[in-house]
C-alpha positions, 0 to 999 in steps of 0.5 A: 477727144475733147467734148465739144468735138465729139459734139460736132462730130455727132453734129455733122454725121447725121446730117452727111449720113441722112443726105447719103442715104436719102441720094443712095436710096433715090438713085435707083428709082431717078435713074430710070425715070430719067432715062424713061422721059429721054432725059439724055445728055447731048455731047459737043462734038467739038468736045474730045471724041471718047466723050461721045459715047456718053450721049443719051446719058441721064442727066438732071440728076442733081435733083437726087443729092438736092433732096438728100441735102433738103431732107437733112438740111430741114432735120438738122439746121432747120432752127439755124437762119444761117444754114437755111439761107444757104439752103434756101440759096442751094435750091434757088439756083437749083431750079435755076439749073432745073429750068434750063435743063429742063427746056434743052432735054424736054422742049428741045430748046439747044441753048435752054435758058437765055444767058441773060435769063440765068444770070439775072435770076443768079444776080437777084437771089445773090443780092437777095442772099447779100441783104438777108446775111446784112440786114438780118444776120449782122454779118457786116461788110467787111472781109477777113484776110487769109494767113493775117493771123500769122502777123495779127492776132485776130487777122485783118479785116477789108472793109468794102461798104455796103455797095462793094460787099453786094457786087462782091457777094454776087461775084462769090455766089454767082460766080462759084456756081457758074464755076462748078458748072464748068468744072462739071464736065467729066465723071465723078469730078464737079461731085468729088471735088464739091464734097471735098470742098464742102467738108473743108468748110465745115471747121470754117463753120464751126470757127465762126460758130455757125453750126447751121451751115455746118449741118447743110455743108455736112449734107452737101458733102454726104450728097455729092458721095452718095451722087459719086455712086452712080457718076463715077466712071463710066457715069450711069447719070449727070447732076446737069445745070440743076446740080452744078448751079445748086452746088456752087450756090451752097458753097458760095453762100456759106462762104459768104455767111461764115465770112471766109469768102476769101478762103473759098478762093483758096479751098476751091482752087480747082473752081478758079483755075477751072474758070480762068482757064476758059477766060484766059482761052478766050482772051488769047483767041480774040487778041491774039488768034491762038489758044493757049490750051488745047481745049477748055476748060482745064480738064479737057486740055488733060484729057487731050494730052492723053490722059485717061479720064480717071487720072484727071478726075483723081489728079483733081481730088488731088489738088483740090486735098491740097487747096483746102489744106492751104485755105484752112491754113489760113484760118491760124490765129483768127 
C-alpha cells in the first residue's frame, strides 16, 4: 500500500471511529431521556398497519450521531474551511429539523414547523453555503460531467454562472436533505443508506484534494452506524427531522464543495428514486385520478407488496453499493 494511502486512511479512521463511539456511547443515556420527555413518534394511519406499532417510539435522536460528527468534525477538519462549512451546514439543517421536531412532540403542533418556514431556512443557509464555496473557497461556477473522462482527459465542465449555480446549489443541498427525509421512513434505512453515501464521497474528497470534507464525510459514515446500533429493526429510536435534515445537508454541501454535485445523483440514487416516487405519485393522482404506486415514497410500495421491512431496508443498502459504484465510476480520467 502506497504512503499517501495509508495516510488517508489513518485520516479518515479517526474521525469515523471517534463519531462511532461519542453516537454508541450517547445512546444509552438519549434514549431514556427521550422516552422520559414523551418524546414519541406519531404514526399515520394511512401509513402500512405494521407500522403502528411503532408509535410512542423516541424520535430526535439525530442529535445522537450529530454530536458524534460534531466532536470528530472539531478534532479532525477543525484547520479545513471546507470541512467546517459542511459541518456548519450539517448542524444548520439540523436545528432546522430539531425545530420542527420539537414543536410536532413537545408543543403538540401536528404539522411542527410551517413549509414556508422550513424551506425559507433551508434556501438561505443554502444560498449561504453557495457564496461562502464562490467567494471565499474559489470553488467556481461551473459543474463536472460525470463519465466525460472516458472521452477527454480532464472531463468537461458546464458552466452555469453565477445566477444558475446558486438555484442549482439550493437545489442540490435543500433538495438532498428533504430527500433523506423522505427516505427515512423505515428502520435502519435513511441511516444505512447515508453512511454508504458518505463513504462513497470520501475518495471524491480525496480526488479534488479537500481533506476536510473527508474527515466530516468519515464522521458522517461513523455516525450513521453507531445510530444503526439502536435504529435497525425493530428501531429502539428515530433521528426524526433533526437527523434526516442534518444528513442530507452534510451530503449535499460536500458534494457541492468537491464539485461532484452531479455525481451525488448517481451515488444517492436511492434518494432520487425515493423523491420521485412521491412526486411522479402525485402527478399521476392530480391528472389522472390514479396512482401509479400502491403508496409513497418507495419504500412503502414494497412493503405493501408483502415484502418484510428488513429485505427493503437490505434490498436498499443493496442498490445503493450499486449507485456509488456507478457514480464513482464516473470520476475516470478526471
Amino acid at each position: 500500500m502506497a504512503p499517501v494511502q495509508q495516510a488517508q486512511i489513518v485520516l479518515v479512521l479517526k474521525p469515523f471511529l471517534v463519531s462511532l463511539a461519542v453516537t454508541l456511547l450517547l445512546g444509552p443515556a438519549v434514549i431514556p431521556l427521550l422516552t422520559r420527555l414523551k418524546c414519541g413518534q406519531n404514526v399515520r394511519n394511512d401509513g402500512p398497519g405494521r407500522h403502528l406499532q411503532k408509535s410512542g417510539t423516541p424520535t430526535m435522536g439525530g442529535v445522537m450521531f450529530l454530536a458524534g460528527i460534531t466532536a470528530a468534525g472539531l478534532l479532525y477538519a477543525g484547520n479545513s474551511l471546507e470541512g467546517l462549512l459542511v459541518l456548519g451546514m450539517t448542524l444548520a439543517f439540523g436545528l432546522i429539523g430539531f425545530l420542527d421536531d420539537f414543536l410536532k412532540i413537545a408543543l403538540k403542533r401536528p404539522l411542527g414547523l410551517r413549509a414556508r418556514e422550513k424551506l425559507l431556512g433551508q434556501i438561505l443557509f443554502s444560498l449561504a453555503a453557495a457564496a461562502f464555496c464562490v467567494s471565499v473557497l474559489g470553488r467556481g461556477t461551473d459543474l463536472v460531467v460525470p463519465y466525460s473522462g472516458f472521452f477527454t482527459p480532464g472531463g468537461l465542465t458546464w458552466e452555469l454562472g453565477a445566477a444558475g449555480f446558486f438555484v442549482f446549489a439550493v437545489l442540490v443541498i435543500a433538495g438532498t436533505a428533504n430527500a433523506v427525509n423522505l427516505t427515512d421512513g423505515l428502520d435502519g434505512l435513511a441511516a444505512g443508506t447515508s453512511a454508504l453515501v458518505a463513504a462513497a464521497l470520501l475518495p471524491v474528497a480525496f480526488t479534488v484534494d479537500k481533506t476536510g470534507v473527508a474527515a466530516v464525510m468519515a464522521a458522517v459514515s461513523g455516525g450513521c452506524l453507531g445510530f444503526l446500533f439502536y435504529n435497525r429493526h425493530p428501531a429502539r429510536v428515530f433521528m426524526g427531522d433533526t437527523g434526516s435534515l442534518a444528513l442530507g445537508s452534510a451530503l449535499g454541501t460536500a458534494a457541492l464543495v468537491t464539485r461532484s454535485e452531479l455525481f451525488l445523483f448517481l451515488i444517492g440514487g436511492v434518494f432520487v428514486l425515493e423523491t420521485l416516487s412521491v412526486i411522479l405519485q402525485v402527478a399521476s393522482f392530480q391528472l389522472f385520478g390514479r396512482r401509479i404506486l400502491r403508496m409513497s415514497p418507495l419504500h412503502h410500495h414494497f412493503e405493501l407488496c408483502n415484502w418484510s421491512e428488513n429485505r427493503v431496508v437490505v434490498s436498499f443498502w443493496a442498490a445503493t453499493v450499486v449507485f456509488a459504484a456507478l457514480g464513482l465510476m464516473g470520476f475516470y480520467g478526471l
